[in-house]
C-alpha positions in Angstrom: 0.0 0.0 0.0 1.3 3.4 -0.8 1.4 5.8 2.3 -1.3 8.5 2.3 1.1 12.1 3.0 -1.2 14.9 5.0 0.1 17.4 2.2 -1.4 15.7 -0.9 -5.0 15.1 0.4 -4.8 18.5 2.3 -6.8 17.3 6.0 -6.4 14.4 9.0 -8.4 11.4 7.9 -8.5 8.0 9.8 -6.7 6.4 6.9 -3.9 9.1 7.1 -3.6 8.8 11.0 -3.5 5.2 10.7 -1.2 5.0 8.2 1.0 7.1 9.7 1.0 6.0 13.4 2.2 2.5 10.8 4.9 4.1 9.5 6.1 5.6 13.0 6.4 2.3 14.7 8.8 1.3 11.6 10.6 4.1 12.2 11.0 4.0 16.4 10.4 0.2 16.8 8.9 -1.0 19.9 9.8 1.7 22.7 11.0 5.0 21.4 10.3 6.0 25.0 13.6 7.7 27.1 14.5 5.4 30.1 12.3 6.1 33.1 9.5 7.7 31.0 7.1 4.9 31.8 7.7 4.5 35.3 7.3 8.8 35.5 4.0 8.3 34.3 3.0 5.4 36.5 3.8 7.9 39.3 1.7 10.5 38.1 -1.3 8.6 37.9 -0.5 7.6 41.4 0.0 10.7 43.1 -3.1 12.1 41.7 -5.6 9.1 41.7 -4.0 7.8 44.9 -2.4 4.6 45.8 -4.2 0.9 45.0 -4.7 -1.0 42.3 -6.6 0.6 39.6 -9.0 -0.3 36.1 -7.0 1.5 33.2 -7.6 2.0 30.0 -5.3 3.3 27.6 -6.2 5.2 24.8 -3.7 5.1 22.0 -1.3 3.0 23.7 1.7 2.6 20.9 3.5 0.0 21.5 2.2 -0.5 25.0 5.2 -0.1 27.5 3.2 2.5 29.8 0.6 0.2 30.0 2.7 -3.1 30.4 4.6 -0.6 33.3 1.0 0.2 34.7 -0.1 -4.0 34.8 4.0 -4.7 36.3 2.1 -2.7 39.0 -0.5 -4.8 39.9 -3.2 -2.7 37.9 -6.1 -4.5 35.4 -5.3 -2.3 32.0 -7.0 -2.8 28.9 -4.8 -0.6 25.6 -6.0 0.3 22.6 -4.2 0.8 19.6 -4.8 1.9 16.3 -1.7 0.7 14.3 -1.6 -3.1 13.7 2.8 -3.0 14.2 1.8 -1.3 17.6 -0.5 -3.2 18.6 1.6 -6.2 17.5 4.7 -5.1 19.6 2.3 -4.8 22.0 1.0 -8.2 22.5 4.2 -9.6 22.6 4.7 -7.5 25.8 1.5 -9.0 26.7 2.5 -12.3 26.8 4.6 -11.7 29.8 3.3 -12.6 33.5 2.9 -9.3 35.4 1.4 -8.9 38.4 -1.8 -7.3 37.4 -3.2 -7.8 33.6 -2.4 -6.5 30.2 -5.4 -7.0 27.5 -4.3 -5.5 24.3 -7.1 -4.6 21.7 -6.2 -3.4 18.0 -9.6 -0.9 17.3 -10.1 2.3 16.2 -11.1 4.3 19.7 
């Protein structure tokens, strides 16, 4: 398939964003992420929903190595993602045992 560019059809459509978020995870691979980026986040979400496991769901969830942090945790997270080599990468990180769960679902959110 030929990639759709944002400057010949002139506006965002789902095939565009899809087609590039595609592209991206070709480009960064599975966790273009700086060290401790995950972890910051995980923190955050802590300090401002409070301590406990949680219900998350992540909208948009790349390659899913925020969410795989948040289920390491103990947490129950369900990601979405949008690009089938993201959502790909991860379900591999799915596949390992974590304390809480990691349910990865390729849709259009």
């Amino acid at each position: 398939m030929k990639p759709i560019s944002l400057f010949q059809i002139g506006k965002y459509t789902n095939d565009w964003i899809k087609d590039f978020y595609d592209q991206a995870a070709t480009w960064w691979g599975p966790d273009p992420q700086a060290d401790g980026v995950h972890a910051a986040r995980a923190k955050t979400v802590e300090r401002l929903c409070g301590a406990g496991t949680k219900r998350i769901l992540e909208l948009g969830a790349g390659p899913g190595a925020t969410a795989a942090t948040f289920a390491d945790l103990g947490h129950t997270v369900v990601a979405i993602e949008l690009s089938p080599l993201r959502a790909r990468y991860a379900r591999e990180l799915a596949k390992v045992p974590r304390q809480g769960s990691l349910t990865i679902l390729e849709a259009d959110f």
